[in-house]
Short mmCIF file of the C-alpha atoms (twelve columns), coordinates in Angstrom:
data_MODEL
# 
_entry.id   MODEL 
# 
loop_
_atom_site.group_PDB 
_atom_site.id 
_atom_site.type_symbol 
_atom_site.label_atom_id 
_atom_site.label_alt_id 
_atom_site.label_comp_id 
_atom_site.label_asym_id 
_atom_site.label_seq_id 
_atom_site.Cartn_x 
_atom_site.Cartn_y 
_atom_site.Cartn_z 
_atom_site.pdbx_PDB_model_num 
ATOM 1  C CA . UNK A 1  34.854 137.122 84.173 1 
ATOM 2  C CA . UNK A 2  35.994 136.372 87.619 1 
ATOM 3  C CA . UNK A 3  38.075 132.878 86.620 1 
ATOM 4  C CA . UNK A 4  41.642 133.917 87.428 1 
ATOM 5  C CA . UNK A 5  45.018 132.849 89.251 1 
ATOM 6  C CA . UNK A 6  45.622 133.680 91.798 1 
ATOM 7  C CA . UNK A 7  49.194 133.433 91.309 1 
ATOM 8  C CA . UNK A 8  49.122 135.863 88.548 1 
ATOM 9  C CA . UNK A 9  47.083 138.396 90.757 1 
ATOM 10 C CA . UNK A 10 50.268 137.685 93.666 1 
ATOM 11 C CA . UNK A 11 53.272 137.722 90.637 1 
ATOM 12 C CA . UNK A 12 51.432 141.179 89.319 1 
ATOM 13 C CA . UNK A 13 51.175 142.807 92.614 1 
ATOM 14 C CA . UNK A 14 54.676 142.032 93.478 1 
ATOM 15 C CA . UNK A 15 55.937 144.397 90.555 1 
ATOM 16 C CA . UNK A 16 53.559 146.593 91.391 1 
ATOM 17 C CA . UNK A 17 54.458 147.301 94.867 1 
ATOM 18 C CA . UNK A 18 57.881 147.102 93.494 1 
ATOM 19 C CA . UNK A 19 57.925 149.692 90.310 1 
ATOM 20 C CA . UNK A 20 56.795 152.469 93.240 1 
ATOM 21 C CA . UNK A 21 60.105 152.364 95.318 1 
ATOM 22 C CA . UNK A 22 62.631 152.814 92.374 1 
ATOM 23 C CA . UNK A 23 59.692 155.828 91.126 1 
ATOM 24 C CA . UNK A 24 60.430 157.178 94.690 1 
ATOM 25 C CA . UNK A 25 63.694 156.751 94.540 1 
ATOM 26 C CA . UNK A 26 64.081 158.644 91.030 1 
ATOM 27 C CA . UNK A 27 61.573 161.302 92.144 1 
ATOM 28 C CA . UNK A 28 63.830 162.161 95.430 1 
ATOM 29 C CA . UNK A 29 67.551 161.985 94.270 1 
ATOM 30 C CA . UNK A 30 67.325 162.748 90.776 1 
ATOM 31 C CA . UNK A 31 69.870 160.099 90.095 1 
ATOM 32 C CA . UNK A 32 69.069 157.712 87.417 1 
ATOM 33 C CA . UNK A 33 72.602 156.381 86.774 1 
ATOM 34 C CA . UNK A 34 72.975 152.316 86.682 1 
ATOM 35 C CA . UNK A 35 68.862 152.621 85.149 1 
ATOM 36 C CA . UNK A 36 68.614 150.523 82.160 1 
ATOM 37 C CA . UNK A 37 66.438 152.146 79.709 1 
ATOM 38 C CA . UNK A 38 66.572 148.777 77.842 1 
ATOM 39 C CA . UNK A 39 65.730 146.477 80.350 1 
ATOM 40 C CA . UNK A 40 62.610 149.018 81.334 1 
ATOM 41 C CA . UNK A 41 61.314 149.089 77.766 1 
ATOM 42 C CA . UNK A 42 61.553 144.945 77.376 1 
ATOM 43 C CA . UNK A 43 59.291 144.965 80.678 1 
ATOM 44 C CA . UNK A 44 57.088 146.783 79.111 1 
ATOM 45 C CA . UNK A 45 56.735 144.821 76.222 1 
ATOM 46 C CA . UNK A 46 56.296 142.086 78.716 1 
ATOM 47 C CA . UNK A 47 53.327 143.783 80.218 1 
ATOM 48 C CA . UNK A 48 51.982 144.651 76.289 1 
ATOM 49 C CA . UNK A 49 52.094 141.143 75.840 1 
ATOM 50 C CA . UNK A 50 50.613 140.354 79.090 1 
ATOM 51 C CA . UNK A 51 47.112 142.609 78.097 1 
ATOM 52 C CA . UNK A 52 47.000 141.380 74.126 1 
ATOM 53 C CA . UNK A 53 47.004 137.423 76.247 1 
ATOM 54 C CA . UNK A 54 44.328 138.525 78.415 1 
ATOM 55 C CA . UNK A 55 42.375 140.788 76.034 1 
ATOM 56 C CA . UNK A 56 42.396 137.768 73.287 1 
ATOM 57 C CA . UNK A 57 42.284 134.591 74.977 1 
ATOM 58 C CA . UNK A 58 41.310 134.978 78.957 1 
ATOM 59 C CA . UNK A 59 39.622 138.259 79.095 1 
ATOM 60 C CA . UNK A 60 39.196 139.267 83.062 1 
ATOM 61 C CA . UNK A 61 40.059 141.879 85.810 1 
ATOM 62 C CA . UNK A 62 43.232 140.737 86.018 1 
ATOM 63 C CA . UNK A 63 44.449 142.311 82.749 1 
ATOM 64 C CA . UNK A 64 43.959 145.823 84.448 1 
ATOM 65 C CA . UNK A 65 47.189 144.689 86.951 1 
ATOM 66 C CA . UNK A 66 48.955 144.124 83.690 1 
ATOM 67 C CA . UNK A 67 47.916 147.753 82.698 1 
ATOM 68 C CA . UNK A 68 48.991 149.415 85.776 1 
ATOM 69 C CA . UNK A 69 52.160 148.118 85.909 1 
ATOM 70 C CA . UNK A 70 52.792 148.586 82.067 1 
ATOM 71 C CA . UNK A 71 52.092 152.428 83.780 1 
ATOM 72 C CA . UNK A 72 54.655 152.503 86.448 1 
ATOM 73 C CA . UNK A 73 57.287 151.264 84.282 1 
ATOM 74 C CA . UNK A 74 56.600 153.600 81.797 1 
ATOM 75 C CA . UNK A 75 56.548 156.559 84.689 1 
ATOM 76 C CA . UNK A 76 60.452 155.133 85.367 1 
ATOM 77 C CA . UNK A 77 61.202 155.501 81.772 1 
ATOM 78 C CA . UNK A 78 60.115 158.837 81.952 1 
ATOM 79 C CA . UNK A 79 61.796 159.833 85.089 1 
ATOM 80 C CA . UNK A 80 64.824 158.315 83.554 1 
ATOM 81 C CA . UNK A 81 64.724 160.292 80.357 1 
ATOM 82 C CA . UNK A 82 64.020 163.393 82.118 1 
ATOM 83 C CA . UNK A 83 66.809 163.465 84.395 1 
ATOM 84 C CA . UNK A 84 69.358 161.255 82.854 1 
ATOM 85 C CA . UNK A 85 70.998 164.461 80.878 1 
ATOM 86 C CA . UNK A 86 71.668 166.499 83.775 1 
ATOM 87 C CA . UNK A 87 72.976 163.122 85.348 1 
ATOM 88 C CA . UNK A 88 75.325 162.449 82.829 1 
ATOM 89 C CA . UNK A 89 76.529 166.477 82.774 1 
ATOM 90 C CA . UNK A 90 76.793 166.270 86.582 1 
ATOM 91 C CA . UNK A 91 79.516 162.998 86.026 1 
ATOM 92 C CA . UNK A 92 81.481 164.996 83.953 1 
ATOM 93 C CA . UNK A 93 81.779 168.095 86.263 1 
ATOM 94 C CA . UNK A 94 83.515 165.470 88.836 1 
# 
């Protein structure tokens, strides 16, 4: 189908050029301190709910956006599980 908004396409790609830069961030200091684990897991229930909307009742490209961006947050929740132990031992070495 090719019947979309345009201003979800625009409000999608905004988080998705977003996500990258805290990725980046994570990937290059290692610090994940001040990361809520919470707050990334709610947006990705956001997203979830975002692609069962699309896949039941307005089916279209657009519900790939809400895919890829379920992805990157899900690639910060990783980063932040994989390097918030070492974080947390470096704070109490200080």
């Amino acid at each position: 189908m090719t019947n979309f908004s345009i201003w979800e396409v625009l409000f999608l790609l905004c988080f998705a050029v977003s996500w990258p830069v805290s990725i980046a961030k994570s990937l290059r200091t290692k610090v994940v301190i001040g990361k809520s684990p919470f707050f990334m897991s709610l947006v990705i229930l956001g997203y979830i709910f975002g692609i069962i909307h699309k896949a039941l009742y307005s089916h279209d490209i657009v519900i790939w956006l809400y895919v890829f961006n379920a992805l990157l947050v899900a690639t910060d929740l990783i980063l932040y599980c994989t390097y918030i132990g070492q974080n947390r031992k470096d704070l109490q070495h200080k």
